[in-house]
KEROBA-983787 format. One record per atom (N, C-alpha, C, O): x, y, z; residue in three letters. Coordinates in steps of 0.02 Angstrom, whole numbers, plus 50000, padded with zeros to 5 digits. Each point is the difference from the previous one (the first is absolute). Example, Ala and Ser with C-alpha at 12.3 -4.5 7.8 and 13.67 -1.06 7.14 Angstrom:
<atoms>
506604971650390ALA 499555005950000ALA 500455006050000ALA 500524999950033ALA 499305005449931SER 500425005950003SER 499615005550037SER 500255005550008SER 
</atoms>
This chain:
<atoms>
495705128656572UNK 500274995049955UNK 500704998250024UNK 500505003650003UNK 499444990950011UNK 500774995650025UNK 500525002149949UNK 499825001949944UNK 500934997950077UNK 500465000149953UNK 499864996149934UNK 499925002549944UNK 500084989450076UNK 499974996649936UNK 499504999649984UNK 500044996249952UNK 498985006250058UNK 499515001849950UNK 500225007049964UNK 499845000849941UNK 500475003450087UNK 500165006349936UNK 500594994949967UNK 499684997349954UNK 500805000850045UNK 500494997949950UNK 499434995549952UNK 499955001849941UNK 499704993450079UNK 499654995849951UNK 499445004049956UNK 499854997549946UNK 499855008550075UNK 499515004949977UNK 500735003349966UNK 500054996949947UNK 500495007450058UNK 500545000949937UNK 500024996149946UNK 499985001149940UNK 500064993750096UNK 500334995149944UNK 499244997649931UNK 500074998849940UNK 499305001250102UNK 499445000949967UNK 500085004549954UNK 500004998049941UNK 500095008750072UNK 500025004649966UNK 500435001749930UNK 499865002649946UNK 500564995350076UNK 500714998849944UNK 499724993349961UNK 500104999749939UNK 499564994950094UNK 499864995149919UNK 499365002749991UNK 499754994449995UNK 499675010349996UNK 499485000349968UNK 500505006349956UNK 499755001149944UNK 500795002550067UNK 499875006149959UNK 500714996149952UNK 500135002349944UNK 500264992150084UNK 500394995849943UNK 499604996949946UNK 500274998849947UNK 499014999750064UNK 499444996049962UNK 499785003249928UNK 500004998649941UNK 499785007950112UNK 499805004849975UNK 500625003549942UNK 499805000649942UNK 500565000550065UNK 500655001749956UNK 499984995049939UNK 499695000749948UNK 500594995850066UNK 500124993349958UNK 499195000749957UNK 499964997749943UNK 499575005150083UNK 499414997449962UNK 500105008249953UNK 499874999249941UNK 500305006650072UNK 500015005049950UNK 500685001949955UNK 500195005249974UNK 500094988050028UNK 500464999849943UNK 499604999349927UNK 499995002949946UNK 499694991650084UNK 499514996349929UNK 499465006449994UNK 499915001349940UNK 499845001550088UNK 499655007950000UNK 500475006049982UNK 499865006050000UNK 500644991449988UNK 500365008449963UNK 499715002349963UNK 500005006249995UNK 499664990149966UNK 499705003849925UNK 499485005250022UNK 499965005049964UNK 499654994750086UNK 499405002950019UNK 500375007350028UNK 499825005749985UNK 500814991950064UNK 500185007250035UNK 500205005349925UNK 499915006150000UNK 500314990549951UNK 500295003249932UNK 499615004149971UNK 500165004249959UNK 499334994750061UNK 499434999749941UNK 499325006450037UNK 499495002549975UNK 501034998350125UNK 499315004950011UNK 500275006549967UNK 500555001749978UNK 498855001250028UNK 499955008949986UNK 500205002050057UNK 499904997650056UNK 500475008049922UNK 500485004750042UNK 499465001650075UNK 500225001350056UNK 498974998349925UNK 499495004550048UNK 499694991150022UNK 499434998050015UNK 500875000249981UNK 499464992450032UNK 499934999250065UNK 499604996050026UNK 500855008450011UNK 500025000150068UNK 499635007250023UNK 500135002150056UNK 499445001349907UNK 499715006050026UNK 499304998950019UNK 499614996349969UNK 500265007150085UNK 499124999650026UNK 499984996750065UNK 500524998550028UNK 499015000449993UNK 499754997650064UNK 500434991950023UNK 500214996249957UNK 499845002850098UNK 500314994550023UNK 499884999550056UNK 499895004950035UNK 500094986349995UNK 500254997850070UNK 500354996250004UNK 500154995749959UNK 500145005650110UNK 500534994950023UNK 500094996850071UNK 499795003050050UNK 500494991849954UNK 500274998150059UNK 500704997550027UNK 500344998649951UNK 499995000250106UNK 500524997650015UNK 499624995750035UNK 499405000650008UNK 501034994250017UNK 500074995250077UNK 500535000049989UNK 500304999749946UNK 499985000850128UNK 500834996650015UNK 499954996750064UNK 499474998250025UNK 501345000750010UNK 500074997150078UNK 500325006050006UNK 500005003449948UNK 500314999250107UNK 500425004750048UNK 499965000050053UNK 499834995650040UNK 500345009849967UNK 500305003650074UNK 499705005150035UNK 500265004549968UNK 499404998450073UNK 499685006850043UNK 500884999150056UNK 500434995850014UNK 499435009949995UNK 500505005450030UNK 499735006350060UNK 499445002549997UNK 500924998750038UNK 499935004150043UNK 500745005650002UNK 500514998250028UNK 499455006449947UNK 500815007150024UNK 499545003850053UNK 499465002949994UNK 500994995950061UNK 499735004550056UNK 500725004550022UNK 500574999449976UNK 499205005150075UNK 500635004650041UNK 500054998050083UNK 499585001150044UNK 500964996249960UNK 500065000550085UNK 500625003650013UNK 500564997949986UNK 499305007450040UNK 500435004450022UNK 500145002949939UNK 499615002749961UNK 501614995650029UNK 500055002549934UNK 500174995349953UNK 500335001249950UNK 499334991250074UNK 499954995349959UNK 499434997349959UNK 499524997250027UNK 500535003849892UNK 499624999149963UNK 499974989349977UNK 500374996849964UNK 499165001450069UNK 499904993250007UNK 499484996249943UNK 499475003049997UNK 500544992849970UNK 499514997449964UNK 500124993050031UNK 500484996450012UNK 498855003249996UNK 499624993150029UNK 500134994449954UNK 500115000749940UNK 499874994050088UNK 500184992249963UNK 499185001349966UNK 499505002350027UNK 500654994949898UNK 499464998349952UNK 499534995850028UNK 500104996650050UNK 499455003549923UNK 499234994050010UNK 500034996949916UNK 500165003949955UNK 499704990450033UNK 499904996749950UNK 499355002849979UNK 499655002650044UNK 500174997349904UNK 499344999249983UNK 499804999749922UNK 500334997249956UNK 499105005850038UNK 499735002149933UNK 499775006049966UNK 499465002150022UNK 500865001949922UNK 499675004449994UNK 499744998949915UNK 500174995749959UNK 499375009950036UNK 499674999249937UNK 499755007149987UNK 499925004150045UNK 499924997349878UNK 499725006349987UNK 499515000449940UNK 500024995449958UNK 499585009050035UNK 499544999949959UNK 500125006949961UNK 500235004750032UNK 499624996049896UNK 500035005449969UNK 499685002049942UNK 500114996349951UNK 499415010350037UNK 499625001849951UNK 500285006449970UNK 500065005050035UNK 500104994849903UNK 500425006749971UNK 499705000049941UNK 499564996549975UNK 500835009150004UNK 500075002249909UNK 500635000249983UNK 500365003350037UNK 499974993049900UNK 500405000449972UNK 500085005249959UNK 499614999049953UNK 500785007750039UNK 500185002949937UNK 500334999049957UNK 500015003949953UNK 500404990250049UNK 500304998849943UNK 500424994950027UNK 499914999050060UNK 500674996549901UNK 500104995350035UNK 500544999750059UNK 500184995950043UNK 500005011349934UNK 500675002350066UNK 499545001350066UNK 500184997550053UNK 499265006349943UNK 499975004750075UNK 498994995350026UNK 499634996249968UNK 500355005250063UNK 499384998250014UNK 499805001250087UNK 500394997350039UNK 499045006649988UNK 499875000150053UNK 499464994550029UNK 499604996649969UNK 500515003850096UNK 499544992650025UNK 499695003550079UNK 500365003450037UNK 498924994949977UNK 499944998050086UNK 500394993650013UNK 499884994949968UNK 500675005250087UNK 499914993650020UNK 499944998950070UNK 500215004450037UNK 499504989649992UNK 499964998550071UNK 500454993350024UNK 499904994249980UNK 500525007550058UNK 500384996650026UNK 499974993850061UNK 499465001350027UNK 500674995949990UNK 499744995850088UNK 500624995950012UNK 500364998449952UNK 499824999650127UNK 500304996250000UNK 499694995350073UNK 499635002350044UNK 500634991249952UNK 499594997550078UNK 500514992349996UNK 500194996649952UNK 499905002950117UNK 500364994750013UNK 499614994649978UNK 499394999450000UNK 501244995049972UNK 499874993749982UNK 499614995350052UNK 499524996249994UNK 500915006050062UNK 500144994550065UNK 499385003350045UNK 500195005150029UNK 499074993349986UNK 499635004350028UNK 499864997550061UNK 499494997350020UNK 500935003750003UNK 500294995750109UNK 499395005750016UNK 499675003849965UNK 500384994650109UNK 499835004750064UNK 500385004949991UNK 499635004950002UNK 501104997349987UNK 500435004849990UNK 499955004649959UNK 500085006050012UNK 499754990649918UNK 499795005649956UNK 499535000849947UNK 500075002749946UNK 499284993750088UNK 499254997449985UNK 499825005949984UNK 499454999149974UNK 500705008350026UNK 499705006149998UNK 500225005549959UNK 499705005349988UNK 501024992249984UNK 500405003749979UNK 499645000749941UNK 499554996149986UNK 500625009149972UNK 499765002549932UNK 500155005149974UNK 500165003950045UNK 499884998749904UNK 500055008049990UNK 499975001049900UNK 500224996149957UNK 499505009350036UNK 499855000949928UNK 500185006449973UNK 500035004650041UNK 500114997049893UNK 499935008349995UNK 499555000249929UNK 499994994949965UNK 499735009750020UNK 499735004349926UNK 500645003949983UNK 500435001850041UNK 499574999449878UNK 500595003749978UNK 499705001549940UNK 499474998449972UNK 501025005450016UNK 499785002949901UNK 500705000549993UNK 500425003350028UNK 499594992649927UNK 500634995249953UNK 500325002749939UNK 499624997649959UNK 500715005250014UNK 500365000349946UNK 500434993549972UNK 500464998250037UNK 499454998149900UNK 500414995149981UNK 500395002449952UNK 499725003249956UNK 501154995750037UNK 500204999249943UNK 500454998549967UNK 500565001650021UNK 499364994249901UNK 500284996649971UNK 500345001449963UNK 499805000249942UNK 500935001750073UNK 500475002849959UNK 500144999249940UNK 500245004649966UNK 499624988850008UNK 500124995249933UNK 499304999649959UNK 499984999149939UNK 499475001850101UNK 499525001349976UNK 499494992950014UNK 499414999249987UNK 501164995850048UNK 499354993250026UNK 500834997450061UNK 500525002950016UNK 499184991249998UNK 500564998850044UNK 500135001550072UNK 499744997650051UNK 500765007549940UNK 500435000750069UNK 499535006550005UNK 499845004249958UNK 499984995050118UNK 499705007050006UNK 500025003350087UNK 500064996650051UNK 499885010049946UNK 500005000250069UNK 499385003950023UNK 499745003749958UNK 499934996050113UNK 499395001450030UNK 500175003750065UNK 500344998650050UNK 499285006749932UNK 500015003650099UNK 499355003650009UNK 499625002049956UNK 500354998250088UNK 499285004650021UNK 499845003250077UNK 500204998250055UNK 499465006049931UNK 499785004150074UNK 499464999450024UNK 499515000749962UNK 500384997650109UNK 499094996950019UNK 500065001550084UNK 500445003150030UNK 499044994049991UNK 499824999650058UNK 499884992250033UNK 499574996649973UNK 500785000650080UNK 499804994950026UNK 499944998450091UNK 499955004350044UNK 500064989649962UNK 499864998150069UNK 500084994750030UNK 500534997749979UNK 499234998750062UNK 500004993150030UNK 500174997550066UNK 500435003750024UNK 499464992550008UNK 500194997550067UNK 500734995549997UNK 500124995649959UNK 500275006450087UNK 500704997950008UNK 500074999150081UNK 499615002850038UNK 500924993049982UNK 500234999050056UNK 500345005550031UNK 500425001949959UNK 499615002150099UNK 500625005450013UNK 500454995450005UNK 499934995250038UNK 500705005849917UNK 500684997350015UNK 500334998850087UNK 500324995150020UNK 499505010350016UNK 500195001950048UNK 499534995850090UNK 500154996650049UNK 499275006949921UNK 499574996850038UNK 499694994149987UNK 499724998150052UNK 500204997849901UNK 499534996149998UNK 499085000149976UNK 499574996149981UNK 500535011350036UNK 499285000749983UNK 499825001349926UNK 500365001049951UNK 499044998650057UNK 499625000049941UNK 499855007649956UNK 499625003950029UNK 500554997449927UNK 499955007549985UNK 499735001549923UNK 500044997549944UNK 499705007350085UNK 499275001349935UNK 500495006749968UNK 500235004750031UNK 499864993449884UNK 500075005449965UNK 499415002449957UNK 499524996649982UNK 500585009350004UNK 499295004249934UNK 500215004749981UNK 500115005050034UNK 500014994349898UNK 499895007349968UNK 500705003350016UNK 500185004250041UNK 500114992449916UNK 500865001550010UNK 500264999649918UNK 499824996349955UNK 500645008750049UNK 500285002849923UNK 500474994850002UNK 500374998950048UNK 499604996049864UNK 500274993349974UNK 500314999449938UNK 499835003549952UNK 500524993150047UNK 500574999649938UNK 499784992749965UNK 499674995650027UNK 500615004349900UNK 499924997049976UNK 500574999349934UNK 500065004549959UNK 500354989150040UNK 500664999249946UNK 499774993849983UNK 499714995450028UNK 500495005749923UNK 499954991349949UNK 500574999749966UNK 500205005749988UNK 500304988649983UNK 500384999749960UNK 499684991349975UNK 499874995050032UNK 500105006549903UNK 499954994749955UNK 500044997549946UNK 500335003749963UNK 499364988049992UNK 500185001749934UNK 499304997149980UNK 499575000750044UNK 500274997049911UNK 499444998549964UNK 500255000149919UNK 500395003149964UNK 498854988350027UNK 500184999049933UNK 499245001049971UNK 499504999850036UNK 500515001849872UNK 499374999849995UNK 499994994249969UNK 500404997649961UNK 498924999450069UNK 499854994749971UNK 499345001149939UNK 499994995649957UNK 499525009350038UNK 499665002349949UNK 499985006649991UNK 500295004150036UNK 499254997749902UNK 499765009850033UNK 499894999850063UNK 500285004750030UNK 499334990750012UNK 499825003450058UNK 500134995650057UNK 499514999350037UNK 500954998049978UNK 500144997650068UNK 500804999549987UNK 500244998149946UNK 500185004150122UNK 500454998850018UNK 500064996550062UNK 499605000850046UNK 501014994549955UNK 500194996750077UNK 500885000849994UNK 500404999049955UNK 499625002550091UNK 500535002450028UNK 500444998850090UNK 499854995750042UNK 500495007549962UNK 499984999850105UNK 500265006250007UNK 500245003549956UNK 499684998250127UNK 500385005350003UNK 500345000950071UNK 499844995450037UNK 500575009249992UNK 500035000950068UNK 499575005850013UNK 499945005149965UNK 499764993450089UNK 499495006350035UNK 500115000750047UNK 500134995350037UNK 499885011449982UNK 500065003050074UNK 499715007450018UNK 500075005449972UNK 499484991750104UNK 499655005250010UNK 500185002150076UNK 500314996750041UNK 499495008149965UNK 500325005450047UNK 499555003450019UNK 499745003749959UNK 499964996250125UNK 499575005150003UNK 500245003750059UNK 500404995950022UNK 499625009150018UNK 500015006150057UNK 499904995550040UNK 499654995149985UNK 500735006150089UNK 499824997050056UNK 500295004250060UNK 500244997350050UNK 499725008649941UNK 500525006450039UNK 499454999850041UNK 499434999349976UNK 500705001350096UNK 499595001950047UNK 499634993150040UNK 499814999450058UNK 500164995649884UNK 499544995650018UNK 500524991650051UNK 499924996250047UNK 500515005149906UNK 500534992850030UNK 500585003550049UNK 500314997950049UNK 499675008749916UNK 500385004050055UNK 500115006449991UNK 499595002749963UNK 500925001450063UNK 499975009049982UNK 500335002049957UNK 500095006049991UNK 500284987549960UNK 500305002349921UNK 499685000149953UNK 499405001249998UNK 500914997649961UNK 499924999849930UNK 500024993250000UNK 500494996749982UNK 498805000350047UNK 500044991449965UNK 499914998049946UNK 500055003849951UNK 499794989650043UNK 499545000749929UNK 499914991050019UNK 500414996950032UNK 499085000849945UNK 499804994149973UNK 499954997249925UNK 499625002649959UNK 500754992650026UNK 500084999549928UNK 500184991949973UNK 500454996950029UNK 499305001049935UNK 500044993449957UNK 500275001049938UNK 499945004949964UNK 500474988250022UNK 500074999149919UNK 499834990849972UNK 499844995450037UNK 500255004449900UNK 499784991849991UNK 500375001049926UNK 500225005149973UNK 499764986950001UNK 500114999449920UNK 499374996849988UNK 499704995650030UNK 500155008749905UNK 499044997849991UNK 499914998749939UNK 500305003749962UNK 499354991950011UNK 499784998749932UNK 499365006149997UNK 499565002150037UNK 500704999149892UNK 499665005150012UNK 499415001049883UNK 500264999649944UNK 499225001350070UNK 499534999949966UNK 499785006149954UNK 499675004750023UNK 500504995049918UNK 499305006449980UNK 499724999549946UNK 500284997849950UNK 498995004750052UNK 499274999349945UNK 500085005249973UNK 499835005150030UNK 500444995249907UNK 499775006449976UNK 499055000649955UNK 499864998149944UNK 499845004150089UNK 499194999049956UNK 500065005449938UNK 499545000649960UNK 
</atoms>
């Protein structure tokens, strides 16, 4: 994603969730009016955003991170809510360039995680992390070549806010960033491969 398609995909983003605002003023009465447990039980969710993939590698005793790739990432998520502060989730992560040249027609990479969410206030502002396993094909920074990851220990942070718009759906955005192992593979440190985005972000409570 070109500089100015992510600024115009921001700027997207900021008038659907200005829309969206402005539309749960006239819906206050409903947020007033849930039960303390309206947010408990089964749920899904999603993000989309634009961002950035990343490369931290070691050369020598210089710790280097690679110029960003534009792209897209997105996530999917199935949990249980215990109440409206804490709630655990699977979620699956991905990210893949916008721009799909000869250069980086191949690039990709994903992780699985198990998620903890939580909402300090009890809806709203909330924060997300989780521990998983992921992978994907990346460029070597160094060489050029093409390099296969699998089955590498992955991180997972969210910071965000969210509004409710009924008992059971919230929209919200958030920042996400994922992080997976890349020691051995991009080089003989402690690498890592890692993305973040600002994402509209979704959830069903059933």
């Amino acid at each position: 994603m070109k500089m100015t398609n992510v600024k115009e995909f921001l700027f997207a983003v900021a008038l659907i969730l200005a829309v969206m605002s402005s539309n749960l003023v006239f819906s206050h009465e409903v947020e007033n009016n849930s039960s303390d447990d309206s947010h408990r039980g089964i749920f899904m969710g999603i993000n989309v955003g634009g961002g950035q993939s990343a490369y931290g590698f070691s050369e020598g005793s210089r710790n280097i991170i690679d110029e960003g790739i534009d792209g897209v990432m997105g996530g999917l998520r199935f949990g249980y809510s215990f109440s409206n502060t804490f709630a655990l989730s699977l979620e699956g992560f991905g990210f893949g360039p916008s721009d799909c040249d000869d250069e980086n027609e191949e690039i990709g990479f994903g992780a699985g995680f198990l998620a903890a969410t939580w909402h300090p206030g009890g809806h709203r502002f909330f924060l997300r992390t989780g521990l998983g396993a992921g992978g994907g094909n990346i460029i070597h920074p160094q060489s050029g070549d093409y390099v296969e990851i699998r089955d590498r220990a992955a991180f997972l942070f969210s910071l965000g806010y969210d509004w409710r718009l009924n008992n059971s759906l919230t929209l919200g955005f958030s920042l996400d960033s994922m992080v997976i192992d890349a020691g051995n593979v991009i080089g003989p440190g402690d690498d890592y491969l890692g993305s973040s985005s600002l994402a509209i972000q979704f959830n069903w409570y059933l």
